[in-house]
C-alpha positions as a Markdown table, in Angstrom:
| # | Residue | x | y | z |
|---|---|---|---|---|
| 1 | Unk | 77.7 | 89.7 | 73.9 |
| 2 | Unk | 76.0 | 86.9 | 75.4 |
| 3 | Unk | 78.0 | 84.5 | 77.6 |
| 4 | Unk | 80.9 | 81.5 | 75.8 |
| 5 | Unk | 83.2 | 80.7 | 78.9 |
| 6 | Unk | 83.8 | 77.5 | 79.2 |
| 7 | Unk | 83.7 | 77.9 | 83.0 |
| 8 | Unk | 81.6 | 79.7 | 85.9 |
| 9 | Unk | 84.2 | 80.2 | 88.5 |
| 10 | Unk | 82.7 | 83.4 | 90.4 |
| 11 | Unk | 80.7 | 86.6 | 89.4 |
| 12 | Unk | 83.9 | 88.9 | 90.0 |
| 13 | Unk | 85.5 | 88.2 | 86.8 |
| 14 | Unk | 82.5 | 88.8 | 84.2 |
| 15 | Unk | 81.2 | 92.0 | 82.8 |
| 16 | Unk | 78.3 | 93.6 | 82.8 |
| 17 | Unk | 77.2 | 92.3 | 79.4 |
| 18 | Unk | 78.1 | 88.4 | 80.6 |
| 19 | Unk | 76.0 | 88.8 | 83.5 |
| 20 | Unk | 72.9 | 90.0 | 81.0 |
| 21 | Unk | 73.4 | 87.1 | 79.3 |
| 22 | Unk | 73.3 | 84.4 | 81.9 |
| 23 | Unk | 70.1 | 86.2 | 83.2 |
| 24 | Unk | 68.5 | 86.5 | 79.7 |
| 25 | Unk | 69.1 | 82.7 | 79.2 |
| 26 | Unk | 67.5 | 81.8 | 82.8 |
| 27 | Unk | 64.6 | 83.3 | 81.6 |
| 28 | Unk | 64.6 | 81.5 | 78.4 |
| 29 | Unk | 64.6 | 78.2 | 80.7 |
| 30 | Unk | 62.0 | 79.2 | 82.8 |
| 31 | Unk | 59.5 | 79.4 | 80.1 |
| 32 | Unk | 60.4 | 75.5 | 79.9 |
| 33 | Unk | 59.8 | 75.4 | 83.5 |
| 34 | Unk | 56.2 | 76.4 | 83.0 |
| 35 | Unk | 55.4 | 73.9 | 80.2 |
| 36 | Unk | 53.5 | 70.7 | 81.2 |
| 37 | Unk | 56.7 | 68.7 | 79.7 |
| 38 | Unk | 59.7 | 70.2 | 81.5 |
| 39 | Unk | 62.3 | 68.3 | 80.0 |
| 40 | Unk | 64.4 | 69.6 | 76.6 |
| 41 | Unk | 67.0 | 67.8 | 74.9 |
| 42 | Unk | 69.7 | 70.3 | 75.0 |
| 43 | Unk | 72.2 | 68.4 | 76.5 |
| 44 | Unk | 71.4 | 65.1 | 75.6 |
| 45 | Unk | 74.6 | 63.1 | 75.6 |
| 46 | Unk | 76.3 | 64.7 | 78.1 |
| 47 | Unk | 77.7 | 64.4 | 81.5 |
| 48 | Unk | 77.5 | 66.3 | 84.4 |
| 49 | Unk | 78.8 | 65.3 | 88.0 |
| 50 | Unk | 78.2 | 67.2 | 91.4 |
| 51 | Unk | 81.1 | 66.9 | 93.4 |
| 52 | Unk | 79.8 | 68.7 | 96.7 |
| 53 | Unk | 82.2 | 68.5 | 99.5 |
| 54 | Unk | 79.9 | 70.3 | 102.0 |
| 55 | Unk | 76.1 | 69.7 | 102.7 |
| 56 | Unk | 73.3 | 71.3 | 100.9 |
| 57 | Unk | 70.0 | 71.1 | 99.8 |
| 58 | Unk | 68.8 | 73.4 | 97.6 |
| 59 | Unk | 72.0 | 74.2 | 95.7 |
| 60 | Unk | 72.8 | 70.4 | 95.0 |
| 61 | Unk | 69.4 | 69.2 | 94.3 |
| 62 | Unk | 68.6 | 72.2 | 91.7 |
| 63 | Unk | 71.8 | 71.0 | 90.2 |
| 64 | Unk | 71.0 | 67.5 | 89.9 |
| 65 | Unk | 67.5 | 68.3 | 88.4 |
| 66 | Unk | 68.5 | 71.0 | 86.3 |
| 67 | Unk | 71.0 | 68.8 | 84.6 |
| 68 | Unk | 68.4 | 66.0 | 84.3 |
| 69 | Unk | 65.3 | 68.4 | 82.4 |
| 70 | Unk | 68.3 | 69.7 | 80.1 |
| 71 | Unk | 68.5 | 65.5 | 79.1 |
| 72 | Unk | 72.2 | 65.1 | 80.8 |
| 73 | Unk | 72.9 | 62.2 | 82.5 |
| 74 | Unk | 74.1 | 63.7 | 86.1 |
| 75 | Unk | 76.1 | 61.7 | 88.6 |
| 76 | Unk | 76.3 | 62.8 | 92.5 |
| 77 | Unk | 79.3 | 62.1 | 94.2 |
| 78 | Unk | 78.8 | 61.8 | 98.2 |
| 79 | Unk | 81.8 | 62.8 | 99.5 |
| 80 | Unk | 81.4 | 60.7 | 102.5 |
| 81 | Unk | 81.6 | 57.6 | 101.2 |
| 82 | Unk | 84.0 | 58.1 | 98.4 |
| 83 | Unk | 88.1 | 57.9 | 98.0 |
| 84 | Unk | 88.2 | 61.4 | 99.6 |
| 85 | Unk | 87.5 | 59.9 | 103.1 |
| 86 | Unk | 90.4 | 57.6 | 102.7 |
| 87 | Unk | 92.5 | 60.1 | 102.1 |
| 88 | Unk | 92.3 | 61.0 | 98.3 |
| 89 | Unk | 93.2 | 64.7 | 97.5 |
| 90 | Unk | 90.6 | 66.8 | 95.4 |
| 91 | Unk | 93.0 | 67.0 | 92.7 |
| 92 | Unk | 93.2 | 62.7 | 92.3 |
| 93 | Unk | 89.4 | 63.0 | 93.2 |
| 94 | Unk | 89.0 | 65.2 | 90.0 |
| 95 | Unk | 91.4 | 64.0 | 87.8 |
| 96 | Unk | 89.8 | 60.0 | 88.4 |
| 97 | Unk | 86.2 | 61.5 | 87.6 |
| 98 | Unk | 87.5 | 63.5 | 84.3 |
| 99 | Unk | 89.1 | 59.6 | 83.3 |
| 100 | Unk | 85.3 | 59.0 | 83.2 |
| 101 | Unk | 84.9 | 61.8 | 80.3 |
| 102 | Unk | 82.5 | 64.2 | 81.9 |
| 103 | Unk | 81.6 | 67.6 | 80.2 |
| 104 | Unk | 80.6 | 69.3 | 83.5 |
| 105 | Unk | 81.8 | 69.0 | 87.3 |
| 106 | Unk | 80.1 | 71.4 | 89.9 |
| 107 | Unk | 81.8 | 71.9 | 92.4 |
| 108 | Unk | 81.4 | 73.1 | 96.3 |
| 109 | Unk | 84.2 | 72.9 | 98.7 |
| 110 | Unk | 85.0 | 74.5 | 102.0 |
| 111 | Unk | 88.0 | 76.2 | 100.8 |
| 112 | Unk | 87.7 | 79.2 | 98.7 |
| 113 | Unk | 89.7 | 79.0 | 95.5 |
| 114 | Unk | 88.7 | 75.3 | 95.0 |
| 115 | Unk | 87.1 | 75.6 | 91.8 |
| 116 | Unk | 89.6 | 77.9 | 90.2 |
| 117 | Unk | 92.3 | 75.4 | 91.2 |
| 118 | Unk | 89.9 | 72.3 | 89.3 |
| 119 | Unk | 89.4 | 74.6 | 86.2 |
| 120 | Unk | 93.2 | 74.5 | 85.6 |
| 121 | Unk | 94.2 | 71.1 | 86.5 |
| 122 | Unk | 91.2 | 69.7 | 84.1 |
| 123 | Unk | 89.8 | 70.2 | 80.6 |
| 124 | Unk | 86.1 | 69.4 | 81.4 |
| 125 | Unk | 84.0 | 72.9 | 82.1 |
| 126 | Unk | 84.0 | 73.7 | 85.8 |
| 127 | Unk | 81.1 | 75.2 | 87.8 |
| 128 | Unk | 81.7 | 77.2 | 90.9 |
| 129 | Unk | 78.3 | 75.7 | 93.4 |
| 130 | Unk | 80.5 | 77.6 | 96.3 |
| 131 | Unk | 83.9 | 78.1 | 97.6 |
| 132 | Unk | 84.4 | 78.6 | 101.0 |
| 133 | Unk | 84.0 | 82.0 | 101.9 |
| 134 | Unk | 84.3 | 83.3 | 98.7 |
| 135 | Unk | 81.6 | 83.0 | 96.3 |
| 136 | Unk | 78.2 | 81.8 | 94.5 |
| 137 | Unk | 77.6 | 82.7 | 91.9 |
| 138 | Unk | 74.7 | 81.0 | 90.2 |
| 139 | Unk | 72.9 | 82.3 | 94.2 |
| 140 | Unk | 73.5 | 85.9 | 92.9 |
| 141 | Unk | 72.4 | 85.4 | 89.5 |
| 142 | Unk | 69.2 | 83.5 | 91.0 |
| 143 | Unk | 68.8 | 86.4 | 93.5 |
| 144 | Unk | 68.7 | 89.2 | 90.4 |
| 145 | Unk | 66.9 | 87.0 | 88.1 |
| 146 | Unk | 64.2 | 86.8 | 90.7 |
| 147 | Unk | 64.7 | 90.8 | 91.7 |
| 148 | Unk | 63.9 | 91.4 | 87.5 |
| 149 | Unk | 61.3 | 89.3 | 87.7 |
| 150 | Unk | 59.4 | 90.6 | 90.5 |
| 151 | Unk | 59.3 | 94.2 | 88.3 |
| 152 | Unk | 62.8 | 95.4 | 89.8 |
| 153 | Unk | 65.4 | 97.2 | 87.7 |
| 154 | Unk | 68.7 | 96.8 | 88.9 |
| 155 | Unk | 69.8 | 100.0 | 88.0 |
| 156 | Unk | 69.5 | 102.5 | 91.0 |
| 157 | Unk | 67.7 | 99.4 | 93.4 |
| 158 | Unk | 68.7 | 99.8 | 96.7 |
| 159 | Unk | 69.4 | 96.6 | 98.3 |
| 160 | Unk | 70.2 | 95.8 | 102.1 |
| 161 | Unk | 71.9 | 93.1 | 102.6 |
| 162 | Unk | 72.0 | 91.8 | 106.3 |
| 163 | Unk | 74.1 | 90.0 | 108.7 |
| 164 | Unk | 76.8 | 87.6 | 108.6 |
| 165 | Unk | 78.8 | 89.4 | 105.8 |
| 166 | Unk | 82.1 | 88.5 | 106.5 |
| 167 | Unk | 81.5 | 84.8 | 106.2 |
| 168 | Unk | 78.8 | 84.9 | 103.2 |
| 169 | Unk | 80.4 | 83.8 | 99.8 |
| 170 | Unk | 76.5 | 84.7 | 99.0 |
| 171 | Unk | 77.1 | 88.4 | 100.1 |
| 172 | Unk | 80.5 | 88.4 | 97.9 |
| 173 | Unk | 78.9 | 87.5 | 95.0 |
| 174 | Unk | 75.8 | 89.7 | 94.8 |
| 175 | Unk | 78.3 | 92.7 | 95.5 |
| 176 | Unk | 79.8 | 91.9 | 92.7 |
| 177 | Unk | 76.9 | 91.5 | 90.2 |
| 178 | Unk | 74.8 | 93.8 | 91.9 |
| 179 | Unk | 77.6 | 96.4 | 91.9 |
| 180 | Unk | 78.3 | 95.6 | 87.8 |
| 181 | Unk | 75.0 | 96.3 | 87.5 |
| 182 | Unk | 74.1 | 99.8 | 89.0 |
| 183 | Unk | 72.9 | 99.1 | 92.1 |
| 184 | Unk | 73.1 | 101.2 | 95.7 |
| 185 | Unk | 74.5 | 97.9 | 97.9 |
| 186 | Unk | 73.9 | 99.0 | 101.9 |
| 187 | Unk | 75.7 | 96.6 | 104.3 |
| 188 | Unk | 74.5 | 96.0 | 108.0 |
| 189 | Unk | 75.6 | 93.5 | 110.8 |
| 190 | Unk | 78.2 | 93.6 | 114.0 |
| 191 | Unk | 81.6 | 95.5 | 113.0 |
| 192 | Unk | 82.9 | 91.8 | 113.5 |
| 193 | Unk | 81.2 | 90.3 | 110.7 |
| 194 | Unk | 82.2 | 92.7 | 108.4 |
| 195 | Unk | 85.1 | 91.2 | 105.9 |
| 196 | Unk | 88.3 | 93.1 | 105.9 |
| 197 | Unk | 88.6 | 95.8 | 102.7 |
| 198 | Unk | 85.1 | 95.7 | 102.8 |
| 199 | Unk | 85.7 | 100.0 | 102.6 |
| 200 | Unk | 87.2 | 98.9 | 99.6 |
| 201 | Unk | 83.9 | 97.5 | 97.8 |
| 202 | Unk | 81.3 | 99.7 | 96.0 |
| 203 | Unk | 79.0 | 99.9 | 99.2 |
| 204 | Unk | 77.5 | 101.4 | 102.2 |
| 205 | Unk | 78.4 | 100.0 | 105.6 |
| 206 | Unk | 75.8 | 100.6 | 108.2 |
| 207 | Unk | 76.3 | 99.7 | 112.0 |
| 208 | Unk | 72.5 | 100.5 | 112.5 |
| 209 | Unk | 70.5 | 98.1 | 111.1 |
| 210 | Unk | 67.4 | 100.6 | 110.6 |
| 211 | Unk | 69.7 | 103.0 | 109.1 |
| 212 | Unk | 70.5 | 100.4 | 106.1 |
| 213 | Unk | 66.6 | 99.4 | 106.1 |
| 214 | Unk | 65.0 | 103.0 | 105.2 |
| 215 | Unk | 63.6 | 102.9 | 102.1 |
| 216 | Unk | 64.9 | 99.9 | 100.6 |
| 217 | Unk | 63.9 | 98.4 | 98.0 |
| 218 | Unk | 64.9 | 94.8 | 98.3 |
| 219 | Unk | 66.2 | 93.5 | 102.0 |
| 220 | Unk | 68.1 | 90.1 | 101.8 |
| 221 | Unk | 69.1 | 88.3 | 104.6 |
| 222 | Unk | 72.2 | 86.1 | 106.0 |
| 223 | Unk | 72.3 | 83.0 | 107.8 |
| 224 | Unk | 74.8 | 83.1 | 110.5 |
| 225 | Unk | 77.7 | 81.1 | 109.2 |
| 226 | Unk | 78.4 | 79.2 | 112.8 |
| 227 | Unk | 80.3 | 76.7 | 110.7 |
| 228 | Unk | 82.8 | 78.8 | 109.4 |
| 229 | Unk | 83.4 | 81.5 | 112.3 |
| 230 | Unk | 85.6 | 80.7 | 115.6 |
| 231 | Unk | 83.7 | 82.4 | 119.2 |
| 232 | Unk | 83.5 | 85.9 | 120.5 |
| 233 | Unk | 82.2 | 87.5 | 117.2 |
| 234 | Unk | 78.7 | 88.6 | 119.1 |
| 235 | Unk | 77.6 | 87.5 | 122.8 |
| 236 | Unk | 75.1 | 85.9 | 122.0 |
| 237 | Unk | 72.6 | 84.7 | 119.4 |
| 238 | Unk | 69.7 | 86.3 | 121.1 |
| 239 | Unk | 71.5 | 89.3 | 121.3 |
| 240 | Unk | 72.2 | 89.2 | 117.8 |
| 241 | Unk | 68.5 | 88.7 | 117.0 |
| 242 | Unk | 67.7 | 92.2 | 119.1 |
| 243 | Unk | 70.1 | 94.3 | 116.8 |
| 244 | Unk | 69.8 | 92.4 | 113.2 |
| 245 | Unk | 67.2 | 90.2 | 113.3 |
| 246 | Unk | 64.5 | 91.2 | 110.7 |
| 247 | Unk | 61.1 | 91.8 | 112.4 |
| 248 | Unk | 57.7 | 92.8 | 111.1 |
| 249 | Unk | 58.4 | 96.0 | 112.7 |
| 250 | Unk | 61.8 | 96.8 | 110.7 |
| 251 | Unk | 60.4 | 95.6 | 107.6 |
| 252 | Unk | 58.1 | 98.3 | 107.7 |
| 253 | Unk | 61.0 | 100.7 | 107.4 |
| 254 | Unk | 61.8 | 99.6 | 103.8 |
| 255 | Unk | 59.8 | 100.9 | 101.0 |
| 256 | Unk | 56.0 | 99.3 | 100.8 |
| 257 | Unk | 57.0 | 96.9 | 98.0 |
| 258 | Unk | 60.3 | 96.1 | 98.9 |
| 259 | Unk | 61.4 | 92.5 | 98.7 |
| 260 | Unk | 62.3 | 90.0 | 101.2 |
| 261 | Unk | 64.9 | 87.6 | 100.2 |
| 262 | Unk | 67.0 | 84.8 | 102.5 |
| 263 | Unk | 69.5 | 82.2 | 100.2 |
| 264 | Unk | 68.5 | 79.9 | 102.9 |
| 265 | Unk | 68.8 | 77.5 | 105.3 |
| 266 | Unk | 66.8 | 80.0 | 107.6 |
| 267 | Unk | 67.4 | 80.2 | 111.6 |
| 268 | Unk | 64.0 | 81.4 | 112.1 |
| 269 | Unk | 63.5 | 83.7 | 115.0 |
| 270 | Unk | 67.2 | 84.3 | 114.5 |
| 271 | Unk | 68.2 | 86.6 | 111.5 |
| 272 | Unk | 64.5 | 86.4 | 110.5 |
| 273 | Unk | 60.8 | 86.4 | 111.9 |
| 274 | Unk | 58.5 | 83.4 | 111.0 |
| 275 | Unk | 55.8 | 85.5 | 109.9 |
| 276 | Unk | 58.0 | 87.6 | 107.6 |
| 277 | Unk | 59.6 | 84.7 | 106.3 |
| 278 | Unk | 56.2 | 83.4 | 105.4 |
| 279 | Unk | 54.9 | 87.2 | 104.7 |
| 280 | Unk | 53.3 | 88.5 | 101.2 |
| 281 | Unk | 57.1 | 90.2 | 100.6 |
| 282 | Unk | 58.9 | 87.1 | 100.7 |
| 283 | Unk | 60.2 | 85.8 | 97.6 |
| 284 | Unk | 62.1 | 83.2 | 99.2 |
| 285 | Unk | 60.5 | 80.3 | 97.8 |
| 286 | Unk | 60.8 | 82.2 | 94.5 |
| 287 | Unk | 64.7 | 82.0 | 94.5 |
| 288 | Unk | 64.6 | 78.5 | 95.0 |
| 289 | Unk | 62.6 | 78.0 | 91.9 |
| 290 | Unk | 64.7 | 80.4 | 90.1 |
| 291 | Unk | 67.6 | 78.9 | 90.5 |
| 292 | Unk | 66.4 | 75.6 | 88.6 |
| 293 | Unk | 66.0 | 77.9 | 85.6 |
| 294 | Unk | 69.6 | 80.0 | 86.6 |
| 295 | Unk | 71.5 | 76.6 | 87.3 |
| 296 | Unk | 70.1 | 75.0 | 83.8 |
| 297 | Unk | 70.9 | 78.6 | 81.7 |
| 298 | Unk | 74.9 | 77.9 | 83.5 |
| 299 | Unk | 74.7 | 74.1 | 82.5 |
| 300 | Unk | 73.9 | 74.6 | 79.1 |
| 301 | Unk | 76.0 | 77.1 | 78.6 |
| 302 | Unk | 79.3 | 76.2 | 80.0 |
| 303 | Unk | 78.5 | 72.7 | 78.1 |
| 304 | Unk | 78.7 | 74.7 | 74.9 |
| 305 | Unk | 75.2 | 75.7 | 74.3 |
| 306 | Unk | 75.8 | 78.6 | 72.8 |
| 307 | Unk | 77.9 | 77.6 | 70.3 |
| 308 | Unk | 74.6 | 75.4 | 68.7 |
């Protein structure tokens, strides 16, 4: 069973087999990647529009050129100079851009639920680019699609995941997949950015930051959400950097091929050193790319692709 929804709304909701799927497609498109003509025709004719309520980078511009090398024609909408900054809801936003007869809207919004709410309220495919606090998913399938292809199976991996957990829609979603798939999730970070329940989840919660490091096999760090938490959840950011930043030093406490991974933007010197960011276990550039090929896999999918 490969993957036929017509949306991608989080990875909480798919099984096991779903997940394979989407991952086994992504690698399908990242042999296009490598050609010296990138672009395919697979969704010539069709029309996908970014509707990103919050800022990003690589999310929104992997989007926008995945949609273009599957032939789409793809449509930004800046949020700060459309309707919405007059006053229009996300609902009217939505319902004037399905008038125009897309086949895809991605969507990221500051308030989790956001795309669920979209998928009901219109009959063009919906795809989840992050929801508040609550997930990414095409960032966790990105994250194991590059974990598989650096020689990890993600059956029995160990994977520490660092930091800001309780505001990280990122750390949500590769719980979930990560989880599905039959790996050993270890949590770390200050008992006040841990998310309620979080007992509740198929994981290991550390307080100790080395404790959650020992021999694992892939370490991914959290940017500090600063955006999204109120004060007086650590003292300070250079005290946070003592007890969870990752350093040369605790890196070497993982196992001698374990992977470094970041979803990015990066506070350097903050939850991560320069010269581990830039180190020979990084992959962080490596998610980036991957999650062209992730992003057009989802795109072509949700579109219908698998029904051709």
């Amino acid at each position: 069973m490969g993957f036929a929804a017509r949306h991608l709304l989080g990875i909480e909701d798919l099984s096991r087999e779903e997940i394979e799927g989407l991952l086994e497609s992504s690698r399908s498109f990242k042999e296009v990647l490598r050609r010296d003509i990138k672009k395919v025709p697979a969704m010539r004719g069709k029309t996908v529009v970014n509707l990103f309520y919050e800022a990003s980078t690589r999310t929104r511009t992997s989007f926008e050129i995945a949609g273009k090398r599957l032939s789409a024609d793809v449509i930004n909408v800046s949020v700060s100079t459309s309707s919405v900054v007059k006053g229009e809801s996300l609902l009217d936003t939505a319902r004037n851009i399905e008038a125009l007869n897309p086949d895809v809207i991605v969507v990221r919004h500051s308030s989790s639920g956001a795309p669920h709410f979209l998928a009901r309220s219109v009959q063009c495919s919906v795809v989840n680019a992050g929801d508040g606090s609550h997930e990414h998913p095409t960032q966790a399938l990105l994250d194991a699609f590059t974990m598989l292809e650096h020689g990890k199976k993600l059956e029995g991996l160990k994977v520490a995941i660092i930091g800001d957990v309780a505001h990280s829609r990122v750390a949500r979603s590769n719980i979930h997949l990560l989880g599905k798939m039959g790996a050993e999730i270890r949590l770390a970070g200050p008992s006040t950015l841990m998310p309620r329940g979080v007992e509740r989840l198929p994981v290991q919660i550390f307080s100790c930051m080395e404790d959650a490091l020992a021999e694992a096999d892939v370490v991914m760090m959290l940017r500090i959400q600063m955006e999204r938490q109120g004060k007086g959840y650590f003292p300070s950011l250079r005290e946070y950097s003592r007890f969870y930043g990752l350093t040369s030093a605790r890196l070497a406490l993982a196992k001698e091929d374990a992977l470094v991974m970041h979803p990015g933007p990066m506070n350097r010197g903050i939850e991560i050193s320069a010269d581990v960011a830039d180190g020979p276990r990084s992959v962080i550039m490596d998610q980036v790319t991957n999650g062209l090929a992730v992003r057009m896999a989802v795109l072509f999918l949700v579109s219908g692709g698998s029904k051709e």
